[in-house]
N, CA, C and O of each residue as an XYZ file, in Angstrom:
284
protein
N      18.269    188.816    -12.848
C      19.150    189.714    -12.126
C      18.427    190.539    -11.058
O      19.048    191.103    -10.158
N      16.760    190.606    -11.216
C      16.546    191.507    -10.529
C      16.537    191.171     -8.956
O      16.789    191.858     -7.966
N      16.057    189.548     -9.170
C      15.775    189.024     -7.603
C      16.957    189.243     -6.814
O      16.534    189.843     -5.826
N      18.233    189.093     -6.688
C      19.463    189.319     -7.020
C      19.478    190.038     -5.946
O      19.541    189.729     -4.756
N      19.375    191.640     -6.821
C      19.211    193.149     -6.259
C      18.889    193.122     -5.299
O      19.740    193.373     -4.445
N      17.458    192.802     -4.835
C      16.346    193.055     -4.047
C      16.689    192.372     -2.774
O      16.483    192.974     -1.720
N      17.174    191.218     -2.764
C      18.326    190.492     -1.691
C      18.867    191.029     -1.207
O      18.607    191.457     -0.083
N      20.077    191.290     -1.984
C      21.372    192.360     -1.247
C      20.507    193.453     -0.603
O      20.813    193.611      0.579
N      19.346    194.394     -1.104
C      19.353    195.444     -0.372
C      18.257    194.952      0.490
O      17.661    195.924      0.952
N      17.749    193.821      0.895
C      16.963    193.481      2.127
C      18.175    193.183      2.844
O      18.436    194.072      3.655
N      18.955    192.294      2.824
C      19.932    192.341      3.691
C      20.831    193.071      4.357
O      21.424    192.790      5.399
N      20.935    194.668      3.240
C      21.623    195.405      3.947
C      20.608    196.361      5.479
O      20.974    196.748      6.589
N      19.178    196.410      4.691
C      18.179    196.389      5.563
C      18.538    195.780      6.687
O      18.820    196.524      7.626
N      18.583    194.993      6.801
C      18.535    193.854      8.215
C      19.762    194.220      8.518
O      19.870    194.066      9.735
N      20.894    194.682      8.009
C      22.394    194.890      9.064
C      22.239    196.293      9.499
O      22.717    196.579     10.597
N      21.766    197.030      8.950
C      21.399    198.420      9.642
C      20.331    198.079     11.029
O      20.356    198.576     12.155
N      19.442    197.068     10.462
C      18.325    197.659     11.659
C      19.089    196.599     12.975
O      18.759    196.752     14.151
N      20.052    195.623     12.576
C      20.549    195.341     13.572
C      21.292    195.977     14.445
O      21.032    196.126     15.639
N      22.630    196.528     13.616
C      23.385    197.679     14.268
C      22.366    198.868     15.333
O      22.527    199.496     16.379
N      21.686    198.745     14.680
C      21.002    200.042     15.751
C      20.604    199.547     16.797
O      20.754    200.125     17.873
N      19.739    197.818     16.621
C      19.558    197.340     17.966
C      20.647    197.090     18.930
O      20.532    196.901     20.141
N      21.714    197.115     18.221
C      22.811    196.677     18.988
C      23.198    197.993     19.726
O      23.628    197.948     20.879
N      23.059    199.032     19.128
C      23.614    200.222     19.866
C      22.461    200.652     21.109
O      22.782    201.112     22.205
N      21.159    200.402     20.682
C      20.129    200.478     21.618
C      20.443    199.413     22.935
O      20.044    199.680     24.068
N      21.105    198.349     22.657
C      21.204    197.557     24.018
C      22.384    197.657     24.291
O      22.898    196.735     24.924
N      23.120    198.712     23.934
C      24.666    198.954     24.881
C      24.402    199.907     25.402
O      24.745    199.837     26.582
N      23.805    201.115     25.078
C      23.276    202.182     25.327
C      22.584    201.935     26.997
O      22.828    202.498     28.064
N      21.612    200.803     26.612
C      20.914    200.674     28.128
C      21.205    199.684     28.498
O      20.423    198.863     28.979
N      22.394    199.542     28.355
C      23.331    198.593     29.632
C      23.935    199.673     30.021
O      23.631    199.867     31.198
N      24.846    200.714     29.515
C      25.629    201.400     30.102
C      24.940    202.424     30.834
O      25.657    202.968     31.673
N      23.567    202.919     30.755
C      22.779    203.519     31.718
C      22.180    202.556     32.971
O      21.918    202.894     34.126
N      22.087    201.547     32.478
C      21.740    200.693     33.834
C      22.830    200.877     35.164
O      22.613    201.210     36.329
N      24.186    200.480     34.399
C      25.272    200.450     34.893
C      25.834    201.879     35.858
O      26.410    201.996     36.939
N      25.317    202.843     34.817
C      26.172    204.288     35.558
C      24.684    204.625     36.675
O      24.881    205.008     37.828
N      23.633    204.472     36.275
C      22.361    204.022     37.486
C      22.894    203.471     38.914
O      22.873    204.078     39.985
N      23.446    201.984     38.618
C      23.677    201.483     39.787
C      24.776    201.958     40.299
O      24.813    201.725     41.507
N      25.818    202.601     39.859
C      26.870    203.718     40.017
C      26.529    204.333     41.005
O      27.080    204.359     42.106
N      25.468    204.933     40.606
C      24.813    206.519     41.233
C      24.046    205.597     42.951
O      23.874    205.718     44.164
N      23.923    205.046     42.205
C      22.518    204.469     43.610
C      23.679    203.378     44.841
O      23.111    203.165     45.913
N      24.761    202.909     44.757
C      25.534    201.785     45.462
C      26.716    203.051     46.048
O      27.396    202.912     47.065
N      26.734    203.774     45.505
C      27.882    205.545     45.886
C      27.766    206.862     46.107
O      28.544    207.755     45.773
N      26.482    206.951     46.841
C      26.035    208.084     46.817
C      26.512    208.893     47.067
O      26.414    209.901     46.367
N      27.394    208.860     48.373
C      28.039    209.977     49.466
C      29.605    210.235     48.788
O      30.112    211.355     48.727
N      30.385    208.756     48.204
C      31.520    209.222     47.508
C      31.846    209.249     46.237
O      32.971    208.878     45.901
N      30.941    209.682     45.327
C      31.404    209.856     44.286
C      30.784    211.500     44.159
O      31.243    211.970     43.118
N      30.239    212.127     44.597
C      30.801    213.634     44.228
C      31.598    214.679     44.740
O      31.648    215.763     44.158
N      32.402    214.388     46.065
C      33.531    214.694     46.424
C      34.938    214.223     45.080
O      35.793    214.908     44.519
N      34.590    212.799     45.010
C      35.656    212.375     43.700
C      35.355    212.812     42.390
O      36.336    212.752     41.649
N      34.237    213.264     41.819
C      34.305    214.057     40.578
C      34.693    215.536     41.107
O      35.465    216.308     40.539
N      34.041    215.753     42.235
C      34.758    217.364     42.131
C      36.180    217.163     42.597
O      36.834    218.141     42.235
N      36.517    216.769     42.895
C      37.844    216.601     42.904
C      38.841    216.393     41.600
O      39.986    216.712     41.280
N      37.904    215.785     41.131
C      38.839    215.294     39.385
C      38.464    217.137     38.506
O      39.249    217.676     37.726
N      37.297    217.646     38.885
C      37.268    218.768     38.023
C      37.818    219.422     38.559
O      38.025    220.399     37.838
N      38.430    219.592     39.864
C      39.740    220.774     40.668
C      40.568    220.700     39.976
O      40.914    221.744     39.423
N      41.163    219.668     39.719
C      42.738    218.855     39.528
C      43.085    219.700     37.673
O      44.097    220.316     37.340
N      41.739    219.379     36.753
C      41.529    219.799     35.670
C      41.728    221.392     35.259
O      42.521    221.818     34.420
N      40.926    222.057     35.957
C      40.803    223.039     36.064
C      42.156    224.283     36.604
O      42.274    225.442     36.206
N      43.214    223.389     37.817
C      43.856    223.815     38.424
C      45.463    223.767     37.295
O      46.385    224.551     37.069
N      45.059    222.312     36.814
C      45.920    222.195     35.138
C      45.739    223.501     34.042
O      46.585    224.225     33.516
N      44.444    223.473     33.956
C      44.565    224.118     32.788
C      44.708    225.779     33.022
O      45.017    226.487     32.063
N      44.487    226.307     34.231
C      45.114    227.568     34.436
C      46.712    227.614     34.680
O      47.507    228.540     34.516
N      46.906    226.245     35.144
C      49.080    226.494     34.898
C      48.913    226.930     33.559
O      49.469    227.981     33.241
N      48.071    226.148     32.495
C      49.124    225.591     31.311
C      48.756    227.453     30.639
O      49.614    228.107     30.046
N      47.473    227.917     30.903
C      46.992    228.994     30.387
C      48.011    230.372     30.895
O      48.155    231.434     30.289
N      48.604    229.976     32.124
C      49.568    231.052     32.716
C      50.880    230.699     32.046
O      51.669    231.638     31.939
N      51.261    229.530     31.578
C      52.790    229.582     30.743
C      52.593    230.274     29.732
O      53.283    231.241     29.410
N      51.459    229.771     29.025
C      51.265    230.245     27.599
C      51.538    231.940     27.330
O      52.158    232.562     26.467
N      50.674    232.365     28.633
C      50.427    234.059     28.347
C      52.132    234.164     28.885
O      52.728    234.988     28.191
N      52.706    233.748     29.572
C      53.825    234.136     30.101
C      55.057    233.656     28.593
O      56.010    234.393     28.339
N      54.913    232.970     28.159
C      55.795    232.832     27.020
C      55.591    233.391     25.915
O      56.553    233.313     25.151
N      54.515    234.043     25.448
C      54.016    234.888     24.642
C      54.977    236.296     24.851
O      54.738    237.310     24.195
């Protein structure tokens, strides 16, 4: 029974240390990716994030002015 044991928990060994490799190579794909983001868009993408944090911001003071106003 014991050899058994010692199996299952090498194997669970090996699905952990896989999972992690797996998260390690999505991880640096998706930094590669938001990299070449940054480097192919230089000039328009921070007019368009600040723009998306106006839009946010300009939301959440309506929603903060109903609130106090319906209170």
């Amino acid at each position: 029974m014991k050899p058994r044991f010692k199996s299952i928990t090498r194997r669970r060994h090996r699905r952990s240390g896989q999972a992690i490799t797996e998260y390690a190579a999505m991880l640096a794909f998706v930094a590669v990716l938001v990299s070449l983001v940054f480097a192919f868009a230089p000039g328009k993408l921070s007019p368009a994030i600040s723009a998306a944090f106006s839009v946010v911001t300009s939301q959440l003071n309506n929603l903060a002015a109903a609130a106090s106003a319906g209170s």
